[in-house]
C-alpha positions as CSV (number, residue, x, y, z in Angstrom):
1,X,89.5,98.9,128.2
2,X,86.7,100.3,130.0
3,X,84.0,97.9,130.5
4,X,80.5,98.3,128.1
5,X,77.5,98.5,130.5
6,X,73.8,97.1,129.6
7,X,72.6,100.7,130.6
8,X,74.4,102.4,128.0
9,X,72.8,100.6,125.4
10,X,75.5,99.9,122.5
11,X,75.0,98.1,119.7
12,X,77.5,96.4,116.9
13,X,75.6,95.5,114.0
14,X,77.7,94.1,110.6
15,X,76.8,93.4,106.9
16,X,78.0,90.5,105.2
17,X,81.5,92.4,104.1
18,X,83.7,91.1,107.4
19,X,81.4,89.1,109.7
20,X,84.2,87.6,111.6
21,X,86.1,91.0,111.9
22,X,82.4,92.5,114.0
23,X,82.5,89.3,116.1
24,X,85.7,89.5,117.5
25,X,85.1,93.3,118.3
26,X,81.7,92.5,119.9
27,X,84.0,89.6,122.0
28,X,86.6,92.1,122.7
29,X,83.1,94.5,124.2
30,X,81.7,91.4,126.1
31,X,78.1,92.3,124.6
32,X,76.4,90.1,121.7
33,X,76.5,91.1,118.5
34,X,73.8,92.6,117.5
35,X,71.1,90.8,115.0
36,X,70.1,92.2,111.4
37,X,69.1,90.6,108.4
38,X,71.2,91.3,105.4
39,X,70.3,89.9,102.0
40,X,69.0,90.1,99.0
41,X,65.4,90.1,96.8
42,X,65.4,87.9,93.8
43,X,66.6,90.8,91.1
44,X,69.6,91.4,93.4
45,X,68.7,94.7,95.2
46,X,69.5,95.0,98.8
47,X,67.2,94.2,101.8
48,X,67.7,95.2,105.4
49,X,65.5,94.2,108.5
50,X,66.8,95.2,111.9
51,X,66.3,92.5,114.7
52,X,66.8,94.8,117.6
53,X,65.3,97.3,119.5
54,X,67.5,100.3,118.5
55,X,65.1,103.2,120.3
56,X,67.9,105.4,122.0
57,X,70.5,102.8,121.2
58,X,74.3,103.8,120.4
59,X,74.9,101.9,117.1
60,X,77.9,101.0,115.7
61,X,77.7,99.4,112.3
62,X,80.7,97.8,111.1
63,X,81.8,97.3,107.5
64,X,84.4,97.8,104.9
65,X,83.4,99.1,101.5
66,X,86.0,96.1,100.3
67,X,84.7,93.8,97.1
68,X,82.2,93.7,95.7
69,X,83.0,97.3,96.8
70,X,79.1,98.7,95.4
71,X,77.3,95.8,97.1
72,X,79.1,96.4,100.4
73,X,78.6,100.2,99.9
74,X,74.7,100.1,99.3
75,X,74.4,97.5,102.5
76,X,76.3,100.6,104.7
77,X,74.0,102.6,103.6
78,X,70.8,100.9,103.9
79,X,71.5,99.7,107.1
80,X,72.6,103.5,108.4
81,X,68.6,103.9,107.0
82,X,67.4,101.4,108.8
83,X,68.8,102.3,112.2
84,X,68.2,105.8,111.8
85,X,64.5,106.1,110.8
86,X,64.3,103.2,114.2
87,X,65.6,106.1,116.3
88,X,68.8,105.4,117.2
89,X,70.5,107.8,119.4
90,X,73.7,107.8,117.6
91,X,74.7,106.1,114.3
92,X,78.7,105.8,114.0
93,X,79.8,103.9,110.8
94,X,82.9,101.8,111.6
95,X,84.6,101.4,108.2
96,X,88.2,99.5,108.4
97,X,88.9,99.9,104.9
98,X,87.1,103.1,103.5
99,X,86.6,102.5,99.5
100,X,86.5,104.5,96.5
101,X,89.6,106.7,98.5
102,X,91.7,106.3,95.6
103,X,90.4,109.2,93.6
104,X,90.5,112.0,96.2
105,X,91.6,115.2,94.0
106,X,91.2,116.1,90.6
107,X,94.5,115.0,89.0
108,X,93.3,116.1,85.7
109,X,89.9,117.4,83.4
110,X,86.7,115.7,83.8
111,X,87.7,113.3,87.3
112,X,85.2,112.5,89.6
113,X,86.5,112.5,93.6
114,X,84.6,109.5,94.4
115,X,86.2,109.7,98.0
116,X,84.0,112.9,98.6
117,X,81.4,111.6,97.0
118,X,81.0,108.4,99.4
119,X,81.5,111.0,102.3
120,X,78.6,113.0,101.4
121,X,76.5,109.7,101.1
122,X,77.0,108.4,104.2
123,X,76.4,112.1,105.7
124,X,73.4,111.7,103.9
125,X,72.4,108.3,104.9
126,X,72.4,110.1,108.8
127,X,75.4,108.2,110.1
128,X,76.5,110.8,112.9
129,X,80.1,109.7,113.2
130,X,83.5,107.8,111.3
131,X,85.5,104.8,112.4
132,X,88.1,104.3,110.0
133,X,91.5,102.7,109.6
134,X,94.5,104.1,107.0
135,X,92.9,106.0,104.8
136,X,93.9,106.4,101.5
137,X,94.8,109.7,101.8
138,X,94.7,111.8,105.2
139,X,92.7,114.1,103.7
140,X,90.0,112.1,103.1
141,X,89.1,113.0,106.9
142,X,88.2,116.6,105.9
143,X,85.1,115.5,103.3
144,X,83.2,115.0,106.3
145,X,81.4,117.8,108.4
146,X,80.7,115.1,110.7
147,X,83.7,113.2,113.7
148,X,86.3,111.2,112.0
149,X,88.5,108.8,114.4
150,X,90.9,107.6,111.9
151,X,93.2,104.7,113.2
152,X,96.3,103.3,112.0
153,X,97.0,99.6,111.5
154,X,101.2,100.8,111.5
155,X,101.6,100.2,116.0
156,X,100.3,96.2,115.3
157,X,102.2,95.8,112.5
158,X,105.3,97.8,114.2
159,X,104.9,95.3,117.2
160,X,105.0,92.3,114.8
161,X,108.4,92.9,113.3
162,X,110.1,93.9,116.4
163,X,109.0,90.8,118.0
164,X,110.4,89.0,114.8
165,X,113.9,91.1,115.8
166,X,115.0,91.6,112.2
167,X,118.5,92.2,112.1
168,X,120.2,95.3,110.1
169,X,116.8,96.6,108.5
170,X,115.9,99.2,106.5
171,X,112.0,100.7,105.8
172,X,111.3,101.2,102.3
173,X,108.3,103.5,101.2
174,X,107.1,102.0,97.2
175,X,107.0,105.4,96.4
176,X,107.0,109.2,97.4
177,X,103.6,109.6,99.0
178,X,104.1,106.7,101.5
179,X,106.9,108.7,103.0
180,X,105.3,109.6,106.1
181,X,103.6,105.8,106.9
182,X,107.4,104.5,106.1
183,X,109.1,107.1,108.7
184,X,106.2,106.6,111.1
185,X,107.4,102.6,111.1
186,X,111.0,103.4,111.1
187,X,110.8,105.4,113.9
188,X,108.8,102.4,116.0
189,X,111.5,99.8,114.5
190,X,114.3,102.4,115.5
191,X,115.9,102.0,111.7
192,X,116.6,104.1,108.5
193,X,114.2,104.4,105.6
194,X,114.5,104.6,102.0
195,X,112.3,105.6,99.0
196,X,111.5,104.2,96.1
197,X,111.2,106.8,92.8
198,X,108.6,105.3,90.6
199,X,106.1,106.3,88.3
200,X,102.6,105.3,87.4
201,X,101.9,106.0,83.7
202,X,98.1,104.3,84.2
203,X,96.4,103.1,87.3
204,X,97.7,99.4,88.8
205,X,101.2,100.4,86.6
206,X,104.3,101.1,87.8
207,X,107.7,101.7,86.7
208,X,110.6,102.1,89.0
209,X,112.9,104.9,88.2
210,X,115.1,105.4,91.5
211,X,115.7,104.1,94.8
212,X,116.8,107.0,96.9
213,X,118.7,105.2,100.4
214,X,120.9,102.3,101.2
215,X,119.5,98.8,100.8
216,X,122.6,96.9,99.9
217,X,122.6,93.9,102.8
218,X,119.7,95.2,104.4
219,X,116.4,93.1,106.0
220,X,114.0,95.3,103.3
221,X,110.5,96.2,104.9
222,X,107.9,97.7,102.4
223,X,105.0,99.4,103.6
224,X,102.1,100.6,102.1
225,X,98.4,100.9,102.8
226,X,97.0,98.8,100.2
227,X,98.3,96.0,98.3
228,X,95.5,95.8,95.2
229,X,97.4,93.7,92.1
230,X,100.4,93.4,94.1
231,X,102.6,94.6,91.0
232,X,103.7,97.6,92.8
233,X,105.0,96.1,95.3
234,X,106.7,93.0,93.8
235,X,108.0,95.4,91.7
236,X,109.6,97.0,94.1
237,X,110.6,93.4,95.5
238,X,112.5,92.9,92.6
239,X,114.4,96.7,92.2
240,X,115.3,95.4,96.2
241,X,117.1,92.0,95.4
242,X,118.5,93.7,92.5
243,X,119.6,96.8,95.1
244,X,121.7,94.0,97.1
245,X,118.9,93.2,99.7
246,X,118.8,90.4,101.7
247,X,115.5,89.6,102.5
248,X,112.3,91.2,101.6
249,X,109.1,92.0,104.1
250,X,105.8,93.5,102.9
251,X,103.4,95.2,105.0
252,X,100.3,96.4,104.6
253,X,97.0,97.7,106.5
254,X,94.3,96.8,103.6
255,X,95.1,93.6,101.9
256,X,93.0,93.7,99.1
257,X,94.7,91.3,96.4
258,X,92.6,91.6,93.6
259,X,93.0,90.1,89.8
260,X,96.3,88.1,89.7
261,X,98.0,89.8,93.6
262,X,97.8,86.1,95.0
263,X,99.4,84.4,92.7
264,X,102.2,87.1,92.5
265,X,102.6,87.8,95.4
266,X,103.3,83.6,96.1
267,X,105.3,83.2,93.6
268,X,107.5,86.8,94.2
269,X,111.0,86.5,96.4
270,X,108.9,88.5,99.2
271,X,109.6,86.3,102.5
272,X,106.7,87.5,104.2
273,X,103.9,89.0,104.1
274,X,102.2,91.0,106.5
275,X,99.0,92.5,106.9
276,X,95.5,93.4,108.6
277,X,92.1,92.1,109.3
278,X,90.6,95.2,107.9
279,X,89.3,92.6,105.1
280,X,89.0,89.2,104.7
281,X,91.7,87.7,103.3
282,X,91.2,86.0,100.0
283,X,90.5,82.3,100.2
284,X,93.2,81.4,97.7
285,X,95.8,82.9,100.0
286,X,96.8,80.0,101.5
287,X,100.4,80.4,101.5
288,X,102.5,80.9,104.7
289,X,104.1,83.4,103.7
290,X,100.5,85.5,104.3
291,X,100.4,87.0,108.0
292,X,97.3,88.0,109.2
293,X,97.4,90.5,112.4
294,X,94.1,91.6,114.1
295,X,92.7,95.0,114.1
296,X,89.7,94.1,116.5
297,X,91.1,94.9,119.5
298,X,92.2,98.5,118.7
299,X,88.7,99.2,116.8
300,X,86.5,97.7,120.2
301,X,88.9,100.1,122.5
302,X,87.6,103.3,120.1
303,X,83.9,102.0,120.5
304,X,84.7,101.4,123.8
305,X,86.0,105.4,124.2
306,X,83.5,106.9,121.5
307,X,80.6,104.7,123.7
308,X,81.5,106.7,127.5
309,X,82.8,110.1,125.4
310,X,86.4,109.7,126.3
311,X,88.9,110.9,124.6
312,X,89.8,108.2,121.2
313,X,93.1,110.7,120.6
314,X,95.8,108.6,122.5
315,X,94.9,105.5,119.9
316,X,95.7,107.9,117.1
317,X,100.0,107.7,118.0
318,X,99.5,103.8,119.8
């Protein structure tokens, strides 16, 4: 990584949505983080005060849009405000898990796509460029008129398992549209894939209807970008064991375990369970069987490129 000079002025500020996540990247930059007030009046709304001089500054702001997604939302935005109207050079929003993704087409009549929607508010807001890690859906990138790195969280996880040297594995995808995340870890592992056929008759539900590929005997290594209630994938889980698998893996860049995804996931025949520092993990995942990998250093080595305009490209394939 190439070293962050005082001349050139950069700045990582965070909200309160993954504190520790901006301190390891400011670490991984050898500068301070950066200071700003974040909190609240009594009735709730949002206040921002900025405790740097930001005049000409390169800001990077870092912060998920995890839970309480709206709260976390409105603190991106007000601090993109805040930094802007102090006449900051350049505003990039660094946003390891990008909310509200999950409706990003009209599926059917009267759907908002919220994913467009948050684009055109943080265009708005006057950020000037994107950090971002797995979104949702690729697409997602063209929403903006503005830069969009986007990251993937699949090379740490990739580097994980082979150092683990699973023997006779397979990559499972929990369903159709996860093909290409589960062939781009297959590929890295240097074993097969296989798909799992389901359906989702309402959001958070799943049925299983086929599993197309060999799992019989096979080290079984789900991937996905999310894990929200976790039913999906102990679901799937289950159809494995039942399939003949031997032991079960999940993986995962955004580990958002909401509603009763601890608990299931603790108590489901999954071995392992492996995912990212995009956001914080839940204080009642306290099991073993949760690994957390970092995505700090690959996030400071974009600033670090986006910072001396070099090229971010060859952490795109990493």
């Amino acid at each position: 990584m190439a070293p962050i000079t005082k001349e050139m002025n950069v700045q990582v500020f965070t909200g309160s949505a993954n504190r520790a996540l901006a301190d390891e990247i400011a670490q991984y930059l050898h500068i301070a983080p950066a200071r700003a007030d974040v909190g609240r009046f009594s009735d709730g709304e949002i206040k921002v005060i900025i405790d740097e001089n930001v005049r000409g500054a390169d800001v990077f702001i870092v912060q998920p849009t995890s839970t309480p997604i709206n709260d976390h939302l409105m603190e991106l935005l007000i601090m993109i405000d805040a930094v802007r109207r102090s006449s900051a050079k350049r505003i990039t929003a660094v946003i390891p898990y990008y909310g509200y993704a999950r409706q990003d087409r009209k599926t059917r009549g009267r759907e908002p796509i919220t994913a467009k929607l948050v684009a055109n508010l943080l265009t708005t807001a006057g950020v000037g460029r994107i950090l971002t890690v797995d979104l949702h859906a690729g697409q997602i990138q063209g929403f903006f008129d503005i830069p969009v790195d986007h990251l993937s969280g699949i090379p740490i996880i990739a580097d994980y398992l082979l150092s683990k040297k699973l023997k006779d594995a397979v990559v499972v995808s929990p369903d159709l549209g996860g093909v290409t995340r589960a062939r781009n870890l297959a590929e890295r592992l240097g074993v097969p894939i296989a798909i799992i056929d389901k359906r989702r008759p309402e959001p958070n539900v799943a049925e299983i209807m086929n599993v197309i590929g060999k799992v019989q005997g096979k080290t079984v290594i789900m991937i996905d970008d999310i894990i929200d209630t976790a039913g999906t994938i102990v679901l799937g889980a289950t159809a494995m064991l039942e399939r003949g698998a031997t032991e079960i893996y999940a993986c995962s860049t955004h580990a958002i375990l909401s509603g009763p995804a601890v608990e299931r996931l603790t108590k489901s025949p999954i071995k392992e369970v492996v995912v990212t520092n995009t956001i914080p993990l839940r204080p009642e995942a306290k099991d073993p069987k949760f690994k957390v990998l970092s995505i700090g250093p690959i996030l400071a080595e974009a600033i670090s490129r986006i910072a001396q305009d070099l090229s971010v490209s060859a952490l795109f394939t990493r």
